[in-house]
Every structure is written in structure tokens, then in C-alpha cells.
C-alpha positions in Angstrom: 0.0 0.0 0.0 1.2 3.6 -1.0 2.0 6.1 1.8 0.0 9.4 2.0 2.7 11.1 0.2 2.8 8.2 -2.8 -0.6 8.6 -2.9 -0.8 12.3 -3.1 2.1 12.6 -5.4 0.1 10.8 -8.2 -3.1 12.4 -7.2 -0.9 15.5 -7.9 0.1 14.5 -11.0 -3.4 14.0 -12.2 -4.5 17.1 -12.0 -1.6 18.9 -13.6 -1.9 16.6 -16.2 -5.6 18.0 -16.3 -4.1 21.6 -16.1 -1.7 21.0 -19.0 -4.4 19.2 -21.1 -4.8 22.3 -23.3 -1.3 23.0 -24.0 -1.2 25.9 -21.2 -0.7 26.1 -17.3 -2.6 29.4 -15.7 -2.1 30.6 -12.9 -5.6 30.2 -11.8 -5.1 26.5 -12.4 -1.6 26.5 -10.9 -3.9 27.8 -7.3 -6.4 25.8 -7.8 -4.2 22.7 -7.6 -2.7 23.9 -4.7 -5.6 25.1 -2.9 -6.9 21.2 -3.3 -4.0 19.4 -2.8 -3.7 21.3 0.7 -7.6 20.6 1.5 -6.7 16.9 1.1 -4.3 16.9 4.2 -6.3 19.1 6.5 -5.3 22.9 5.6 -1.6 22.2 5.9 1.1 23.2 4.2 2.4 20.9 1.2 4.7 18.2 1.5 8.3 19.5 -0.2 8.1 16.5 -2.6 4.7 17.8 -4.1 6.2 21.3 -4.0 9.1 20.4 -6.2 6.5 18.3 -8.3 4.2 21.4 -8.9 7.4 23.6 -9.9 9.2 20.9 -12.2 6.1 18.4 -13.6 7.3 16.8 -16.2 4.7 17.1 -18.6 6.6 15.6 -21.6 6.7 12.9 -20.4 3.9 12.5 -18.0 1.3 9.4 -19.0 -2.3 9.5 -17.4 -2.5 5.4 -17.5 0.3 4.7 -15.5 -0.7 7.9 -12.9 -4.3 5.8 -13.3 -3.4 2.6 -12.5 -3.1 3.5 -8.7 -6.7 4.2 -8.3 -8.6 1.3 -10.9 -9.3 -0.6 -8.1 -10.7 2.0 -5.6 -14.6 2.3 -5.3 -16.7 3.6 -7.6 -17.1 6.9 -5.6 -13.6 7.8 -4.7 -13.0 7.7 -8.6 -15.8 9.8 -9.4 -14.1 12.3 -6.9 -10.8 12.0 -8.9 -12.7 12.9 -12.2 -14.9 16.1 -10.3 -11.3 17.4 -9.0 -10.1 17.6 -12.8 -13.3 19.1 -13.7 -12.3 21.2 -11.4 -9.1 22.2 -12.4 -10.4 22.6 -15.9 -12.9 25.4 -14.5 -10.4 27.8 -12.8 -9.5 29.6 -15.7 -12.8 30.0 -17.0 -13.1 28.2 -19.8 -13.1 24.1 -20.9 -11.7 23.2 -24.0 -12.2 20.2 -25.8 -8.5 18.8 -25.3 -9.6 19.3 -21.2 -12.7 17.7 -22.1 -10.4 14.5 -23.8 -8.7 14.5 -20.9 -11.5 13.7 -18.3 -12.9 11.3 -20.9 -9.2 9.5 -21.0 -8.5 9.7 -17.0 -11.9 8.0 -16.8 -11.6 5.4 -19.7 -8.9 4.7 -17.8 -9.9 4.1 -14.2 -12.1 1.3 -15.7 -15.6 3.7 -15.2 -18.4 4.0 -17.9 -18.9 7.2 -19.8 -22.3 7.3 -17.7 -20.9 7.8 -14.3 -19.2 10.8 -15.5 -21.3 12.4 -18.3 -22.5 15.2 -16.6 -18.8 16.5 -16.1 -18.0 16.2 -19.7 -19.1 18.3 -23.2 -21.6 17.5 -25.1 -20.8 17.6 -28.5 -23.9 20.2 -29.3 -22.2 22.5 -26.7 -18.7 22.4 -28.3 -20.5 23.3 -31.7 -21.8 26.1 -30.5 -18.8 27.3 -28.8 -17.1 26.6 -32.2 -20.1 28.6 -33.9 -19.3 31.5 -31.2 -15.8 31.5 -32.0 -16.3 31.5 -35.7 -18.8 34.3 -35.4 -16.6 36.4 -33.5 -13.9 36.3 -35.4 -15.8 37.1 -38.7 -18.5 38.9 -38.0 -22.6 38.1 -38.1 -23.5 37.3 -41.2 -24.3 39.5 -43.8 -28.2 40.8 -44.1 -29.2 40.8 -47.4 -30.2 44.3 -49.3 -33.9 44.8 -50.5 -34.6 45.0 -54.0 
């Protein structure tokens, strides 16, 4: 069995995987980590080991199966719990983009769980068309009304 630490470590890893998903760290996410990493041992501070694995993840090399693995064999529950603290992380700068959505899907594909114990913490794929749709429109405009005759 893995100390708290071991444990922690990998939970740690999970969710900066989750806040690298889309290619970018904020510092909302980079908090928001840290805020519930800390609320997992009681309010204190961080172990130096999960410091130094905040301030040098290795996200090149960083592989959500293996980080999985430690937790396919928990209950039901405590992996749902894994997959809300990535959806989460994904939330703290405001916005959820489809690689952050691929990445829930993929931490929970991966825990063994059916895309119906998590569906209501990923997109559906109406919503991320009509994000696309709002993107599209504001970066060209409305379209154009068409003149009387």
C-alpha cells in the first residue's frame, strides 16, 4: 500500500496533467491545484516533494494510464471524486476546451468507469458546436443581411 505522500504525489500529477491538457498552465489553475491538494491533508502546508513536483512536472513525459493505474481498483465513488477534481481544475481559468474535455474522458476510460458515471462533467458535442459557432462568429462577424430589392 502507498504512503500518503505516494498517494498524493500521483493524485498530484493528475491534475496537472488535467491543467496542461490544453497546452497551457494558468495561474488560476496552478492555485487551484494547490488550494486542493492542501484541503486533502487538512489545511496544511504541502509536503516539499509535491512542491518540487508542482514547480518541475514533467509534462513531456507525464502518462495518465500509468498515474491511473493507482486508483482502478478504488470504489466507484472515490474515482468519481478524482474525475470532479479535474473538472475542477479545468474550470479555474474560465473556460473548458475540448483537449480538457479529452482528458476527463481519458482519466476515466482509464480508471475502468463508464462514460455514464461521468457524463454530466463532460461536453456534449452540441455545446462544443456552438462554442465553435461563437468562436467563428466572432472572429468574422454576423452574417451579412441581405439588401432589399
Amino acid at each position: 500500500m502507498k504512503s500518503v505522500t505516494e498517494r498524493l504525489l500521483i493524485i498530484t500529477d493528475l491534475l496537472l496533467g488535467a491543467a496542461y491538457s490544453d497546452k497551457k498552465l494558468r495561474g488560476e489553475e496552478e492555485q487551484t491545484v494547490r488550494k486542493l491538494l492542501s484541503r486533502m491533508i487538512a489545511g496544511r502546508a504541502l509536503p516539499k516533494e509535491v512542491e518540487a513536483r508542482i514547480e518541475s512536472f514533467p509534462v513531456e513525459t507525464f502518462s495518465l494510464e500509468k498515474a491511473a493505474v493507482d486508483f482502478v481498483k478504488d470504489p466507484p465513488i472515490q474515482k468519481r471524486k478524482l474525475l470532479e477534481l479535474v473538472a475542477h481544475i479545468h474550470e479555474a481559468d474560465g473556460e473548458i476546451d475540448i483537449e480538457e474535455d479529452a482528458y476527463l474522458r481519458s482519466l476515466g476510460a482509464a480508471l475502468g468507469m463508464k462514460e455514464s458515471e461521468y457524463k454530466d462533467l463532460v461536453l456534449e458535442y452540441e455545446e462544443v458546436e456552438e462554442h465553435l459557432r461563437a468562436s467563428l462568429l466572432e472572429l468574422v462577424g454576423p452574417p451579412p443581411v441581405p439588401e432589399k430589392i
